[in-house]
C-alpha positions in Angstrom: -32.8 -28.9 15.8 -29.7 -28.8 14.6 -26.9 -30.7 16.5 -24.8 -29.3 19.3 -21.6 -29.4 17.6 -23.4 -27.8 13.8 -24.8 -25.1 16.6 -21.6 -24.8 17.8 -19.7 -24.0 15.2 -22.3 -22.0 13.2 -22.3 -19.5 16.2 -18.7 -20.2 17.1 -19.0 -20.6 20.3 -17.8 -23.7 22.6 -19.6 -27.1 21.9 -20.2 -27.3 26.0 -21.7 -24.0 25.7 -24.6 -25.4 23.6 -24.9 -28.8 25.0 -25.4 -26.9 28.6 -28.3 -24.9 26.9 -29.5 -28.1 25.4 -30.1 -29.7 28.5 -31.3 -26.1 30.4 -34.0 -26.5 27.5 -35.1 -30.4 28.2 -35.0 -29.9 31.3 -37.5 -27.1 31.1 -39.6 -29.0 28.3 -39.3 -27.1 25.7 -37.2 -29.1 23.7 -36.9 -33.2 23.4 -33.7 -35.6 22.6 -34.6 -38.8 20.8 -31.1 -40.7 21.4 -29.9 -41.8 17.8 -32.8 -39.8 16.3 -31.8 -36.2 17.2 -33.3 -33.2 19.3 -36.6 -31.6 18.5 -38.7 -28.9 19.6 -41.3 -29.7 22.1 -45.1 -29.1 22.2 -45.4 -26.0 23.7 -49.0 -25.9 24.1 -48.4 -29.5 26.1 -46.2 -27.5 27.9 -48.0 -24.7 29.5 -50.0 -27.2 31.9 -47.3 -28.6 33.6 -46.0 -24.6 34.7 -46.2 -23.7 38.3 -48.6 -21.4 38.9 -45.5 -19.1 39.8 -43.9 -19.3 36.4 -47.3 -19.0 34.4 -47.5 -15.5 36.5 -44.2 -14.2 35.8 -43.9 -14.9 32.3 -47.5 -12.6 32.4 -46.3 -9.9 34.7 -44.2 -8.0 32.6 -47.3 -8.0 29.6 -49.7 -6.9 32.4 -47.5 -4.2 33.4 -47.5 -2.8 29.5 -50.9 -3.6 29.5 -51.7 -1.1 32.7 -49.3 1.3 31.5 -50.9 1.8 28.0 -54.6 2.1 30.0 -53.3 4.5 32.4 -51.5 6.7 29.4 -55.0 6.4 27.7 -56.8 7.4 30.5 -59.0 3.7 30.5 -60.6 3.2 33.7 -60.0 -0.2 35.4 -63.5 -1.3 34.7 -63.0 -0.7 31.1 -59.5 -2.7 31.3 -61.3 -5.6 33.1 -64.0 -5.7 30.4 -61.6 -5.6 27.6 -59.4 -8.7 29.2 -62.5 -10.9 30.1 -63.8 -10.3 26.2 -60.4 -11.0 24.9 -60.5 -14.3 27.1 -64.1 -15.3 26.1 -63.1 -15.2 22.3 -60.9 -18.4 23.1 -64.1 -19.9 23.8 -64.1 -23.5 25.6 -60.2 -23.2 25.4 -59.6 -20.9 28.2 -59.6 -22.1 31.6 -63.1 -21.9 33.3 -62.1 -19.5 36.0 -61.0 -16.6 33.5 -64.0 -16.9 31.3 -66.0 -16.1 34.0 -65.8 -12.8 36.4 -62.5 -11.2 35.7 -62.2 -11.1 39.1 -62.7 -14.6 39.3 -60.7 -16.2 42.4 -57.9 -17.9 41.6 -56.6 -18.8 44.7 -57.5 -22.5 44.9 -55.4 -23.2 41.8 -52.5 -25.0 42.7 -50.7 -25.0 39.1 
């Protein structure tokens, strides 16, 4: 990425300005300072483990919403909606969590990420 002050000054805004949103971003993972060797963008996929259970939910919310709106508008009936979702998670195969390839009213309670 480029440095804080570059950042700075192509957006012309205050060097503090950036280097607070800098840090907001390492200290959420998403990006990573080498000292002497520059910032860089983080593994997101390495990432999405280490979310609360609480953040992975309300980054989905507002997509699950859309989705339910768009059913409703089509007149989809919930157990059409469910079937859709759990064969758009059993396309990812072995790389979706065990719980959702399962049921899609698999219990997720005992997760504690």
């Amino acid at each position: 990425m480029p440095s804080t002050r570059r950042t700075a000054a192509e957006l012309r805004i205050n060097p503090n300005t950036v280097a607070r949103a800098y840090t907001e971003l390492e200290r959420e993972g998403v990006i990573r300072t080498v000292p002497g060797g520059g910032t860089f963008v983080a593994d997101l996929a390495a990432l999405a483990p280490r979310l609360m259970k609480a953040e992975k939910l309300r980054r989905l919310r507002p997509l699950a919403r859309q989705f339910a709106i768009e059913a409703v508008q089509l007149r989809v009936s919930a157990e059409d909606l469910h079937k859709l979702l759990d064969e758009s998670l059993k396309s990812f195969g072995s790389s979706a969590p065990a719980k959702l390839r399962g049921s899609p009213h698999a219990d997720n309670s005992g997760e504690d990420q």
